[in-house]
N, C-alpha and C positions, 0 to 999 in steps of 0.2 A: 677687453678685447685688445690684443695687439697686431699692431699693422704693419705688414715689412713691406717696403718698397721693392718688389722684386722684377726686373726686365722679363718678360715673359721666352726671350731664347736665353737670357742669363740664366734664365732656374732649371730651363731643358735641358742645356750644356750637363749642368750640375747634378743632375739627379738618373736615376736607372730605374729604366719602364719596368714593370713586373706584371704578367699576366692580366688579360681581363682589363688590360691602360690604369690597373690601380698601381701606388704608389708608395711604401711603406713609409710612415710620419706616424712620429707620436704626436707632434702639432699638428692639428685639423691646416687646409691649405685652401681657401678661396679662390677661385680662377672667377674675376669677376671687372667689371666697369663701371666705371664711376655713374654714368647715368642710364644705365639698362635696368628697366624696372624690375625683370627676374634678377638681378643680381642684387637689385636694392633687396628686394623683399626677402632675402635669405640675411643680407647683412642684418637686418633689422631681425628677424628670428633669432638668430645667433647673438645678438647683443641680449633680448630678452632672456635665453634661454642662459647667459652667462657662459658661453663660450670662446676662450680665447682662440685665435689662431692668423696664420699666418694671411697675407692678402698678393697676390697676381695678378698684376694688371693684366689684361686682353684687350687691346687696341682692336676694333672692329672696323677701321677704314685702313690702316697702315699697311701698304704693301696687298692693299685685296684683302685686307680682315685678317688678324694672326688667327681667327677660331679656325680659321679652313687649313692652315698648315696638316702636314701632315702626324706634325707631335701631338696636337692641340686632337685631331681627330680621334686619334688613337684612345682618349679619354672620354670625347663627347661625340659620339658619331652623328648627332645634329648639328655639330660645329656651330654650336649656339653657347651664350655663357647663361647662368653659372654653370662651373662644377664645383663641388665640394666634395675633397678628399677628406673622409675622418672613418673613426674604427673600423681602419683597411680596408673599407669600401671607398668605390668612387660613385658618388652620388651625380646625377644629371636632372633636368625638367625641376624650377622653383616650389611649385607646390607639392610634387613629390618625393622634394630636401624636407620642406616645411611638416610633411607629415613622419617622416622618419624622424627627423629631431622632439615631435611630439612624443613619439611612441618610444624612441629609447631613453627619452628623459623627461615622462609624466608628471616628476613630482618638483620642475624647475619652471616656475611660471609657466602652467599651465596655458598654451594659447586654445583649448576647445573647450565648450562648459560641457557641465557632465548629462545635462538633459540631454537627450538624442533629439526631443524635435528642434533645441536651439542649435545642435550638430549639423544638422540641415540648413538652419538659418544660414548659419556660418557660411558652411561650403556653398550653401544656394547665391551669395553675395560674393561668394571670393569665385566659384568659376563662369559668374558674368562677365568679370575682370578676365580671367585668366582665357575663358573659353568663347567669348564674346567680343571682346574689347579689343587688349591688347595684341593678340597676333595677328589682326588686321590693320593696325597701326605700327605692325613691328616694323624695322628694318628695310630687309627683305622684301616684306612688299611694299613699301613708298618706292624702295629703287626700282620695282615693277611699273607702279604708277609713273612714273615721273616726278618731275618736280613741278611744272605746270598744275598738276591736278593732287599733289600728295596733301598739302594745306587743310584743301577743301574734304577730300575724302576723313584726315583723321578727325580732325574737327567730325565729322557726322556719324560714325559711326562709333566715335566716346558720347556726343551728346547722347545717342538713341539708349545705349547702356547704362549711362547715367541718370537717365528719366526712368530705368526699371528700377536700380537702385534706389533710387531718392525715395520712390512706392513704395520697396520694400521696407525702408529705415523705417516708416512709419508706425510701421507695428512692431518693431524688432529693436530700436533703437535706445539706449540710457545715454550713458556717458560717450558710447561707442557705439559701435555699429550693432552691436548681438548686447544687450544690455549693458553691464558697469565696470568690465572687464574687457581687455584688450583679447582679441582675437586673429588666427588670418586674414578674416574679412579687413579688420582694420591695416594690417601689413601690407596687403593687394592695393587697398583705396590708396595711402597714402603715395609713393611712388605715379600711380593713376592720377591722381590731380594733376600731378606736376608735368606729366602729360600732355594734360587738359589744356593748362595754359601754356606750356609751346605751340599746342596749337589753338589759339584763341579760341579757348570754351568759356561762357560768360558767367563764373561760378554762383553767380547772382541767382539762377534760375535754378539751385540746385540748393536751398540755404540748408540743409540737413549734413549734405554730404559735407558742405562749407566749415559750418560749424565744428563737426567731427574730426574735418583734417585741421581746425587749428589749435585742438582742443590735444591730438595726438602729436603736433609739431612742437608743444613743452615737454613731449616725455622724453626723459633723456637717451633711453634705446635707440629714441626715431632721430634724435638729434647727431648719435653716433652714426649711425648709417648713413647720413643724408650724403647726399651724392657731392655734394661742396666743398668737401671734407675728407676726399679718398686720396691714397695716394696717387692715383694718376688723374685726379683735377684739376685740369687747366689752371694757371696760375690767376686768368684772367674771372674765374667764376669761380673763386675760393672768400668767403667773406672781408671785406674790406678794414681792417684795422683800424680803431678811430685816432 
C-alpha cells in the first residue's frame, strides 16, 4: 500500500470532477480518517486484497466536517467517509466497498468462504456491526445525544451487540470469527473493539471476541490499517519510539 499525504482542498484544487462525482485515476484514491471505523475497515480490505493506492485525509470536525463541503458531496451524497475511487467507479457505504473488492478480485485473498451457510455466518456477524452497532455509536448521533449522555449510550448499545456476537463465535468461530480464515466479519470486529474501549466496554466479559481481536492485531494487514498509523494521525496518538 502506498499513502500520500494529501490536504483534502489541496487534492480538490488539483483534480476535475467528471460525471456521476467520479474521478479518472489509475491510482485507486481513499477519502478516508484515521479513526472512523468504515474507513478502517476498507483500509484493512485493501491492504488484504494487496491494493496500493493513494489515501485523503477528511477531517470530520474541521470547519463543520470537510465531508459536508460541497466537493466532498458531490462524491458521497451521505457526506460520510469512506469513499474509494478505483476502476472509474466511485465507491461509497464500507461494506458495500468490501463486497465489490470481493467480487472484482475473488482470486486475491479471498475475504468469503465458499460455503454459502458460512456466507451467512459471515454477513450475519459483520451486519450486527455494521447494521446494529456502529451507526448508533456513529458521529452524528453522539452530537445528537449530547455529551452528558453520549459515554453511557455507546458503551450500551456496543455492549448489547457484542453479547450477540460473543453467542454467535460460539459455534462459528476457529482462529477467527467464521472458522481459520480471515473474513469481513473479522475487518468489521477489529475497528469495533477499539470502539469498545473508547467507550469503556469491559472486554473481559466478551473473551471470544477478545481473543480474536488479539489474535488479528499480529496480522500485518490489520497492523497497516490501524488507525495510529494514517497519514492524518495526530502526532499525539502515533506509537511512541522507544
Amino acid at each position: 500500500m502506498r499513502l500520500e499525504k494529501l490536504t483534502f482542498l489541496r487534492f480538490f484544487s488539483n483534480q476535475k470532477l467528471h460525471s456521476f462525482g467520479a474521478m479518472k485515476t489509475s491510482t485507486p484514491i481513499l477519502y478516508s480518517e484515521f479513526r472512523s471505523s468504515c474507513a478502517w475497515r476498507v483500509r484493512i480490505a485493501l491492504a488484504m486484497k494487496k491494493i496500493k493506492y493513494k489515501q485523503v485525509p477528511v477531517h470530520l470536525l474541521n470547519n463543520g466536517g470537510e465531508q459536508h463541503s460541497d466537493q466532498y458531496k458531490s462524491m458521497n451524497l451521505m457526506e460520510q467517509v469512506p469513499t474509494l475511487l478505483i476502476d472509474d467507479i466511485t465507491l461509497t457505504q464500507s461494506l458495500a466497498i468490501l463486497e465489490y473488492l470481493e467480487e472484482s478480485r475473488p482470486d486475491v485473498r479471498p475475504l468469503l468462504p465458499g460455503d454459502p451457510k458460512l456466507r451467512f455466518k459471515v454477513r450475519q456477524i459483520s451486519e450486527i456491526i455494521n447494521s446494529g452497532i456502529q451507526p448508533v455509536q456513529n458521529l452524528s448521533v453522539l452530537q445528537a445525544i449530547g455529551p452528558e449522555k453520549k459515554m453511557k449510550w455507546g458503551h450500551d448499545y456496543i455492549y448489547k451487540g457484542f453479547v450477540a456476537i460473543e453467542n454467535l463465535l460460539k459455534d462459528v468461530a476457529g482462529k477467527y470469527c467464521v472458522g481459520d480464515e480471515i473474513t469481513f466479519a473479522d475487518i468489521l470486529l477489529v475497528p469495533q473493539v477499539y470502539n469498545a474501549t473508547r467507550f469503556k466496554v469491559n472486554m473481559d466479559d466478551f473473551p471470544m471476541i477478545k481473543r480474536i481481536n488479539e489474535v488479528l492485531s499480529e496480522v500485518e494487514e490489520f497492523k497497516e490499517a490501524h488507525y495510529s498509523c494514517q497519514p492524518d494521525t495526530p502526532e499525539e496518538l502515533r506509537p511512541k519510539s522507544e
